[in-house]
C-alpha positions in Angstrom: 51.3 117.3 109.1 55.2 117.6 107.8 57.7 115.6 108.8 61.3 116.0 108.8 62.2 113.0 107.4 61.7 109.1 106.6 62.2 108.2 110.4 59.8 110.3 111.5 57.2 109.4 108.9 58.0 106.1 110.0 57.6 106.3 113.6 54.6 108.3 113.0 53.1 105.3 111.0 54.3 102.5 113.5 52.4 104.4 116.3 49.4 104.9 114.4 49.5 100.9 113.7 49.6 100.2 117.6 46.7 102.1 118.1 44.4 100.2 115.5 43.7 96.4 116.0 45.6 93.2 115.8 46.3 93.4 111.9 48.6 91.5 109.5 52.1 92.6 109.2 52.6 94.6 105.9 49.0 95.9 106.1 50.0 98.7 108.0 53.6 99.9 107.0 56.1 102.3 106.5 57.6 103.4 103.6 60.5 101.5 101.9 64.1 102.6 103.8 66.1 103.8 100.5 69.1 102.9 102.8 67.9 99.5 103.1 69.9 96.5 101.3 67.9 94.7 99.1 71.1 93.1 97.7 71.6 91.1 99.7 72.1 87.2 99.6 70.0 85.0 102.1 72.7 84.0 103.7 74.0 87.4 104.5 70.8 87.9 106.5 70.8 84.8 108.1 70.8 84.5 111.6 71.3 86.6 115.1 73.4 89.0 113.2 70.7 89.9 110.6 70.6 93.4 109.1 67.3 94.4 110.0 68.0 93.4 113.7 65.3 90.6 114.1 65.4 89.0 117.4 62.3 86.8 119.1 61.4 87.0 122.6 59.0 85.1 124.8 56.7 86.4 127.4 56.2 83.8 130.0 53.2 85.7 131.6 51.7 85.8 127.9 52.6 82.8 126.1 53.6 84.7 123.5 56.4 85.6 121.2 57.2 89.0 119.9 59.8 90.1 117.2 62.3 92.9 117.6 63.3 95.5 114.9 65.8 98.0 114.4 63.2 100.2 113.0 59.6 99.4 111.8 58.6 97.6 108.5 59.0 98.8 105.3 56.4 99.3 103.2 56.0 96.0 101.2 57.4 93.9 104.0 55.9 90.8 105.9 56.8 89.8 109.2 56.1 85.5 109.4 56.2 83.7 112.9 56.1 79.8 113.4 56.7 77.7 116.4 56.9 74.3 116.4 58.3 70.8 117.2 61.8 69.8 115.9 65.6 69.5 116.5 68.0 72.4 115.3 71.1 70.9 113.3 74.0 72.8 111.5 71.7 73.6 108.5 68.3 73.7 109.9 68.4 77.8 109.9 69.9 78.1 106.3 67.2 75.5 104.7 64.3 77.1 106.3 62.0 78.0 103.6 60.3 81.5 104.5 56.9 80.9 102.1 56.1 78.0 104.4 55.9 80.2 107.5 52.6 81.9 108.1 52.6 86.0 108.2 52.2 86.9 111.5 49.0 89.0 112.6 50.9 91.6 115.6 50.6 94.7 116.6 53.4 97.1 117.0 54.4 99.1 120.0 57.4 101.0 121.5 58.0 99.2 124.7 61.8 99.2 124.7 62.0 102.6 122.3 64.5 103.6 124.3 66.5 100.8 123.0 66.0 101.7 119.8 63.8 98.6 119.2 60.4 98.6 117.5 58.6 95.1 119.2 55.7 93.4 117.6 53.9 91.4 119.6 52.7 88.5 117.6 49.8 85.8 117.9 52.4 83.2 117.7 51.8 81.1 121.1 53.6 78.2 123.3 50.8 75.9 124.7 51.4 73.8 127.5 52.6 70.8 125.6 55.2 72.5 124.4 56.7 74.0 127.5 56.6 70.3 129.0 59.7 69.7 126.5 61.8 72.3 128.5 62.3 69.8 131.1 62.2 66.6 128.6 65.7 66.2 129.3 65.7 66.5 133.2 64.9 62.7 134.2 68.2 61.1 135.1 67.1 57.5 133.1 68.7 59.9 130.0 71.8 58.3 131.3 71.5 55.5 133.3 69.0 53.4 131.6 69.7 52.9 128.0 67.0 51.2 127.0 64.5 53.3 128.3 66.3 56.1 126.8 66.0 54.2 123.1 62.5 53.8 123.6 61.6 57.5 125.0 64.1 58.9 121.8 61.6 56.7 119.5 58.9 58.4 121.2 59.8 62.6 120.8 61.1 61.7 117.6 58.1 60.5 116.4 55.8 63.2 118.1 57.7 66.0 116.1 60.8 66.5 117.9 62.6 67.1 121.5 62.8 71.1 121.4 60.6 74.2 120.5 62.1 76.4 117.5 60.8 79.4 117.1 61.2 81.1 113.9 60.8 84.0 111.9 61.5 85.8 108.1 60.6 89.1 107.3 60.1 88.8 103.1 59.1 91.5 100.6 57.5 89.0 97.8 59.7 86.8 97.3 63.1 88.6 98.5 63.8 87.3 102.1 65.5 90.3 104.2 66.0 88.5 107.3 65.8 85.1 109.0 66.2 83.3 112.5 65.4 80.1 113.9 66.2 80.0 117.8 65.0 77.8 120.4 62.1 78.5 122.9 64.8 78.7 125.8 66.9 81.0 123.8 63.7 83.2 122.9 62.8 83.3 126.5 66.6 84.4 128.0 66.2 87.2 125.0 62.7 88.4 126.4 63.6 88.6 130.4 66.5 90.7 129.0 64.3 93.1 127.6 62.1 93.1 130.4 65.2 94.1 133.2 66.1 96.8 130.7 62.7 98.8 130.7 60.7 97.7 134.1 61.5 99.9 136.8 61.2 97.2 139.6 64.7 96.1 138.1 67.0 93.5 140.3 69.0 95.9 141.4 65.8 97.7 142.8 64.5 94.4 144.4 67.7 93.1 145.6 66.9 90.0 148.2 63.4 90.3 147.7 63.5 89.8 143.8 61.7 86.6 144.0 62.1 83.4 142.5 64.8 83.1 140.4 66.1 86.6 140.6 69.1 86.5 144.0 70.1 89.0 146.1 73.6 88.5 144.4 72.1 90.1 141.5 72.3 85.9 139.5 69.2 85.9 136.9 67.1 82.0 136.4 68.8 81.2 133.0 66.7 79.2 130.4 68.9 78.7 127.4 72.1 77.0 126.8 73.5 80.0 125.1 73.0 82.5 127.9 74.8 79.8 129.8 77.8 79.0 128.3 78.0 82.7 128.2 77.6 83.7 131.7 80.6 80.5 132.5 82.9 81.5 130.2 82.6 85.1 132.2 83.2 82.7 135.7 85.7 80.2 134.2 87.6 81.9 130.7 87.0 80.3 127.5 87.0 76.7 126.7 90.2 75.7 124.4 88.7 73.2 122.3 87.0 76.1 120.2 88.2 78.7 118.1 86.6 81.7 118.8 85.7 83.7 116.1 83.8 86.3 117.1 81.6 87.3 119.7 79.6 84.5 119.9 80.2 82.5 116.9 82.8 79.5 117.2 84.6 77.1 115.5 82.9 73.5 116.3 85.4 70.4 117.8 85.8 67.3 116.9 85.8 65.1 119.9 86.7 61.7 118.5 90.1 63.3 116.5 90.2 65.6 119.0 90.8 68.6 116.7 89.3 72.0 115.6 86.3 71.4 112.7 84.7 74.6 110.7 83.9 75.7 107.8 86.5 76.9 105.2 89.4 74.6 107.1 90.4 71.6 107.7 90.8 69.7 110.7 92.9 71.5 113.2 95.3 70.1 116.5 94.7 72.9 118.9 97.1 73.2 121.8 97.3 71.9 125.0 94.0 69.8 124.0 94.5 66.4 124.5 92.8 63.1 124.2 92.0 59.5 124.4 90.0 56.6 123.8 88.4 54.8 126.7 89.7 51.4 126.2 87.2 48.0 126.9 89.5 45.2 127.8 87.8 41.4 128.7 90.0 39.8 130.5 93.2 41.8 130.2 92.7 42.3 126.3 91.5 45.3 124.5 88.2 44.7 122.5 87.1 46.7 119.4 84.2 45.5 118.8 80.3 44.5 120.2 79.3 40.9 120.9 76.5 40.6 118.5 77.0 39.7 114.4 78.6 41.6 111.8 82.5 43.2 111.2 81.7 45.3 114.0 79.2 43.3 116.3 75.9 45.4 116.3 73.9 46.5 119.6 70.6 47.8 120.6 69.6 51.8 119.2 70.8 54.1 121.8 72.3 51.5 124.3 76.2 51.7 125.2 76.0 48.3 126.9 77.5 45.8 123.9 79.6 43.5 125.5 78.3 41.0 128.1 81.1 41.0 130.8 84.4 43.8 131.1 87.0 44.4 133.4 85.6 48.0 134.1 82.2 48.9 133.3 81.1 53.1 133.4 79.3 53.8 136.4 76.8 55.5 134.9 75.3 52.6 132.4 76.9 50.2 134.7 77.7 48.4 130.9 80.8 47.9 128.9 81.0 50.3 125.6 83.1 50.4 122.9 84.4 53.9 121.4 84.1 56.3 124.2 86.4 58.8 123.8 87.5 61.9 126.8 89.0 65.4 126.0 91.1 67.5 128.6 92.9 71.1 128.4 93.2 74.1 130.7 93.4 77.8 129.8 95.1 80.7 131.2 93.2 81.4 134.2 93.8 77.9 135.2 90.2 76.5 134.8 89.8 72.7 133.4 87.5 71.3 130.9 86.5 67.9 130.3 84.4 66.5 127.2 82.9 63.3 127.0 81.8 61.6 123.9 79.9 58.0 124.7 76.7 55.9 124.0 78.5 55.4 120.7 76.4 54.7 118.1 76.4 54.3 114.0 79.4 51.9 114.4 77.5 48.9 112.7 79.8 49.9 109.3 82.5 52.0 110.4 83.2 50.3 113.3 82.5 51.8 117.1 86.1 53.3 117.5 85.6 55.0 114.0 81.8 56.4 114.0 81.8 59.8 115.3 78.1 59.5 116.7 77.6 59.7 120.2 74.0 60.0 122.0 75.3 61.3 124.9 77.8 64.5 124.7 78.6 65.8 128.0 81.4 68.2 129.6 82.5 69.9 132.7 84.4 72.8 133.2 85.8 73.9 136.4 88.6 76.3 138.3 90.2 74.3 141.2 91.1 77.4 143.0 87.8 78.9 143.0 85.6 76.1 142.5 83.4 77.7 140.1 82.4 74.9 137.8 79.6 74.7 134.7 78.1 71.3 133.5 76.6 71.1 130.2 74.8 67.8 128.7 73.4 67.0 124.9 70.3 66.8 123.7 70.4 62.9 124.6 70.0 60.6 121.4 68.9 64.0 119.2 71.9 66.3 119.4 74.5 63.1 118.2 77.2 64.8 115.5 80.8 64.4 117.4 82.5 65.5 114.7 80.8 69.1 114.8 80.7 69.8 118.8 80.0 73.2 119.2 80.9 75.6 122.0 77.6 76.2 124.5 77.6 79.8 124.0 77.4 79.8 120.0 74.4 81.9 119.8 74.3 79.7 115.7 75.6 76.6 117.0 74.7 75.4 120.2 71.4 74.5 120.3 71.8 71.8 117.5 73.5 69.7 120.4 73.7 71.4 123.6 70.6 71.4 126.2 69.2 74.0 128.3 71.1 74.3 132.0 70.5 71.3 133.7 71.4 70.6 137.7 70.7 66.8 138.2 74.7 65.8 137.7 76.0 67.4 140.2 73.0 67.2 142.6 73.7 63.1 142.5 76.9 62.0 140.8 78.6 65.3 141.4 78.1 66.2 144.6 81.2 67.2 146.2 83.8 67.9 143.4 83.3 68.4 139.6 84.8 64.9 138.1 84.7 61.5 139.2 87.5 59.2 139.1 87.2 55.2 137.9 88.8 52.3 137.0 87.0 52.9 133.6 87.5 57.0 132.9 90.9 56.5 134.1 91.5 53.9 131.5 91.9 57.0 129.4 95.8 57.7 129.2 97.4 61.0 128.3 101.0 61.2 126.2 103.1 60.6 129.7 101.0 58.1 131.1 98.8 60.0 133.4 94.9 59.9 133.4 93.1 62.4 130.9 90.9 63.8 133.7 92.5 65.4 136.3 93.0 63.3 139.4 94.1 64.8 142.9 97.2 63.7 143.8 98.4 63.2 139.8 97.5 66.8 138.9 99.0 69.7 140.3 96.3 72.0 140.6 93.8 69.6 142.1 95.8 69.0 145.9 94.7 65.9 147.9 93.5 66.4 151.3 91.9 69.7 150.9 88.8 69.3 152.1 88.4 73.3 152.3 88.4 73.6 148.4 85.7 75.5 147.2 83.1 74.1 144.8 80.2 75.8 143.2 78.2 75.5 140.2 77.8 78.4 139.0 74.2 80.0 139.0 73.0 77.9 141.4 70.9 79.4 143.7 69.2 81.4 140.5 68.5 78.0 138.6 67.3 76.6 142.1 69.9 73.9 142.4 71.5 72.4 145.8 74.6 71.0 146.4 74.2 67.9 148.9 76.5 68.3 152.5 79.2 66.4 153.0 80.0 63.8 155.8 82.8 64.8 158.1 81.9 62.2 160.9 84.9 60.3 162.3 84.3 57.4 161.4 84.9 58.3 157.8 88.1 60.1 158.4 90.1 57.3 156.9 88.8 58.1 153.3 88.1 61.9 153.5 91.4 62.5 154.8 92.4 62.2 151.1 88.5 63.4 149.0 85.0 64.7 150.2 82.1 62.4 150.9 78.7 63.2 150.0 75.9 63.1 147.8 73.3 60.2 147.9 75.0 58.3 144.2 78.2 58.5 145.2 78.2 57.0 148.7 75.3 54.2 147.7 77.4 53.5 144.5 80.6 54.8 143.8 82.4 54.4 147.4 81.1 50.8 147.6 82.0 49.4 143.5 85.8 51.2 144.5 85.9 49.2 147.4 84.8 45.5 146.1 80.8 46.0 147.8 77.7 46.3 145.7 75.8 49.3 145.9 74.7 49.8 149.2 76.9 47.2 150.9 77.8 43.7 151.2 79.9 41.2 149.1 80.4 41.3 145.4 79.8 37.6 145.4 75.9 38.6 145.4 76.0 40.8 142.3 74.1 43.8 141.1 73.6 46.0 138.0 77.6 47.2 137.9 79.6 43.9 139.3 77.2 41.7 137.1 79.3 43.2 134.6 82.3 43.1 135.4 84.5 40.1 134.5 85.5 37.1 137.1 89.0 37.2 136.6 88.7 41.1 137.9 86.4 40.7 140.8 88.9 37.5 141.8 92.0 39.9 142.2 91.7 42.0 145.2 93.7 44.7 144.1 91.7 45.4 140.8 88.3 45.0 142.9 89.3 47.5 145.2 90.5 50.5 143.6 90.0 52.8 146.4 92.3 53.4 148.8 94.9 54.3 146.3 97.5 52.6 148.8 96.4 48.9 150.1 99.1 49.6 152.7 99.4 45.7 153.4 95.3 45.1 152.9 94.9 42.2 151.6 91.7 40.2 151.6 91.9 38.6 154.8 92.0 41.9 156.6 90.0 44.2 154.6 86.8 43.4 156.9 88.8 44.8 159.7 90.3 47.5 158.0 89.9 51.0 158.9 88.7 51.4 155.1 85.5 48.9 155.3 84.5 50.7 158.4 84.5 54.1 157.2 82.6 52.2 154.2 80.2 50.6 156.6 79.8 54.5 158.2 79.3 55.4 155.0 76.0 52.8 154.4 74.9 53.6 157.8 74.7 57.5 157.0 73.0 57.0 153.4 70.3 54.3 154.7 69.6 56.7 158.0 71.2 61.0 157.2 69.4 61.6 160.7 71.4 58.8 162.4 73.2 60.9 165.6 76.4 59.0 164.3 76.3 60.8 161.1 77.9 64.5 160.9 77.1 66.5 158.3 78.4 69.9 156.9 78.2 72.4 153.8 80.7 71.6 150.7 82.5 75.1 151.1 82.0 78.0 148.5 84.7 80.3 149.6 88.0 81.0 147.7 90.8 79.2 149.4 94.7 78.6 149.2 95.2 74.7 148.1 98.2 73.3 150.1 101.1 72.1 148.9 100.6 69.1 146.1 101.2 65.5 147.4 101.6 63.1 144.9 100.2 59.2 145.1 
């Protein structure tokens, strides 16, 4: 037989290895490419962008992982596949060690010829155990219980790890041509792509009838972090606290300077990015420190709960920190981002407004006028480095710190606009005295009193996350003439600590989890117990229980202990694009 050229000896010799048995890469090659680079310095064929065009997909129906090729293996060449247990950081990739990989025993096919791929389906498989730490992340004690969080963290840590890398070098002896590392989620995204591109019964063929995950409005289920932060910075425009470099590839951010970090620079101010620590104050005076021993006072691994009484706890630990710090900026198409760095920890020598460890990374971004808005959380207690925050779509980057999509913030805390005010977030002061996250009536583009603005998160329906309704009733109209009510967190919790009631109702006298916390001299003044309404009008203690305020409270308490209560009135958060009116300013 005579063949034209290389290529076509080499296809000839891939196909004629997909029709033998499972064999080990290398046994079964092509010649060697004399256009091939074997120059090259490991580095240089590092990562996503790697000469040869390595990528790793999973098969969900399989188990299995395959690697992608521009063109088939040389002759010479191995291809090695591992997966395992383990947590990504900024160096992980570049200090894998290709001879410790097995070679992978695949066959070779040419399901996605067409896009000029050569796949090899590997023996490389994700058992159950390991697809149980996709959703290691999704129990809501992550945030709200510290100490169960310390001792879960202990837990992974010591079983291997919180996430599933998959990885992959293709070496010829003992030169490496190419290597990845990628997560399971990111592997996964990369092999339903592949999938859309060559099956027939495509979304666009299915339409309503797609099945789960897959939506009429042509929205995909989206696993990885990186897919996600993609597909929101289509929605919302990019996030200003990173540099972009390229497609894909970032400059990381350093939330407790609050400036630009990368390689080959220094630290950069970047602007309209701005700022602050979240004070703790005792008793009117700012605190620096833990209670416990030491320059610094020392606390409990992975617990932001060091001080024994403030006058503003975080709702979400319900405990005093010191060293939280919160980020704000807004880019041109007039979308809003938020990070938050807390659980501080590694302050023992540094002290806790110095350390730039945080267990818990989180940020929101969010477009007032179209209420599209994209939540993203850390790898809780594993992804930790502040100082190297890198954007969610950094397809290097953002799986040392970012987790996969998650829906429980918004389904709870969340539930009717992207950021919650409190006494303790709001503690956060920009340059001219306003709060760091934007507050309606303060900011311009988030109007009070517009209870038509839209708000969705964006994949939703895909990702099979709901938004809870809202309560219109009457009886509340005193407090949603100003902001939406809903979700089952925020009326049990939030509207009652704002209004001087524990969680649920009734006096602060009685205590729970968040006023247990909270200093004596605060809970004595009536004006610092009762943030909300924003206006005392002439309420003072004696008449708050017959204010209209406590009674839309009390409606509130009625509605959460009993939704079916004829009383209660219920309707959707809208999704729509609406015209804010005019700003009205508290």
């Amino acid at each position: 037989m005579i063949f034209k050229n290389a290529r076509s000896l080499g296809l000839f010799v891939a196909l004629t290895c997909a029709a033998v048995a499972p064999f080990v890469i290398s046994a079964c090659s092509a010649p060697a490419d004399p256009s091939g680079d074997d120059d090259s310095s490991e580095d240089a064929v590092t990562g996503v962008n790697n000469p040869l065009g390595l990528r790793l997909t999973y098969d969900s129906t399989t188990k299995s992982v395959s690697a992608t090729l521009k063109q088939q293996l040389q002759s010479g060449e191995q291809l090695r596949v591992r997966v395992r247990r383990g947590a990504a950081t900024l160096t992980s990739q570049r200090d894998l060690k290709c001879e410790d990989i097995p070679r992978a025993r695949a066959t070779a096919s040419h399901d996605i010829a067409n896009l000029g791929k050569i796949v090899y389906r590997t023996d490389a498989k994700i058992d159950d155990s390991m697809l149980s730490l996709l959703k290691v992340y999704d129990d809501h004690r992550w945030q709200s219980d510290p100490q169960w969080a310390a001792a879960r963290t202990r837990e992974i840590n010591a079983a291997g790890g919180p996430k599933v890398l998959v990885e992959a070098c293709i070496t010829n002896g003992d030169k490496v041509r190419a290597k990845l590392q990628t997560t399971l989620e990111y592997a996964w995204d990369q092999g339903d792509k592949d999938d859309r591109l060559t099956n027939s019964q495509s979304i666009h063929a299915l339409g309503a009838d797609a099945g789960p995950g897959v939506q009429g409005n042509g929205e995909e289920a989206i696993h990885s972090m990186e897919e996600y932060g993609k597909k929101c910075v289509e929605e919302l425009g990019e996030i200003p606290f990173f540099k972009k470099l390229a497609d894909g590839k970032y400059d990381t951010f350093d939330c407790r300077d609050t400036k630009g970090t990368g390689e080959g620079h220094d630290p950069v101010a970047i602007d309209g990015v701005e700022g602050s620590l979240i004070p703790l104050e005792v008793d009117g005076a700012k605190r620096e420190k833990c209670d416990s021993d030491g320059p610094n006072g020392k606390k409990d691994f992975s617990s932001y709960d060091c001080v024994s009484k403030c006058d503003h706890a975080e709702f979400l630990s319900e405990g005093c920190e010191v060293g939280p710090t919160v980020t704000h900026a807004r880019n041109s198409q007039g979308s809003h981002w938020v990070l938050l760095c807390r659980k501080v920890s590694g302050g023992e020598d540094k002290g806790w407004t110095k350390t730039k460890k945080f267990d818990d990374i989180a940020m929101i971004g969010t477009n007032p006028k179209t209420g599209k808005t994209c939540f993203f959380q850390n790898n809780i207690g594993s992804g930790t480095d502040g100082e190297h925050v890198p954007h969610p779509a950094d397809v290097e980057k953002s799986r040392t710190l970012w987790d996969s999509p998650k829906g429980y913030c918004f389904e709870s805390c969340h539930g009717t606009d992207a950021y919650i005010q409190s006494p303790w977030i709001n503690g956060a002061k920009r340059s001219n005295g306003k709060p760091v996250v934007p507050m309606m009536g303060f900011d311009p583009d988030f109007a009070i009193s517009w209870l038509e603005a839209p708000y969705y998160v964006v994949n939703m329906d895909a990702q099979g996350w709901t938004i809870p309704k809202q309560l219109v009733s009457d009886e509340v109209g005193p407090c949603i003439t100003c902001h939406r009510a809903g979700g089952d967190t925020w009326m049990r919790s939030f509207a009652n600590w704002t209004t001087g009631a524990v969680a649920g109702g009734g006096p602060i006298s009685g205590g729970d989890s968040y006023w247990n916390k909270i200093t004596d001299s605060t809970k004595a003044d009536f004006t610092k117990s009762h943030y909300m309404p924003m206006r005392l009008d002439g309420v003072d203690a004696a008449s708050w229980d017959q204010s209209q305020w406590k009674k839309a409270v009390d409606h509130m308490n009625k509605c959460n202990a009993n939704s079916s209560d004829p009383s209660c009135i219920w309707a959707d958060v809208p999704r729509g694009q609406g015209n804010p009116p005019a700003p009205q300013h508290q």
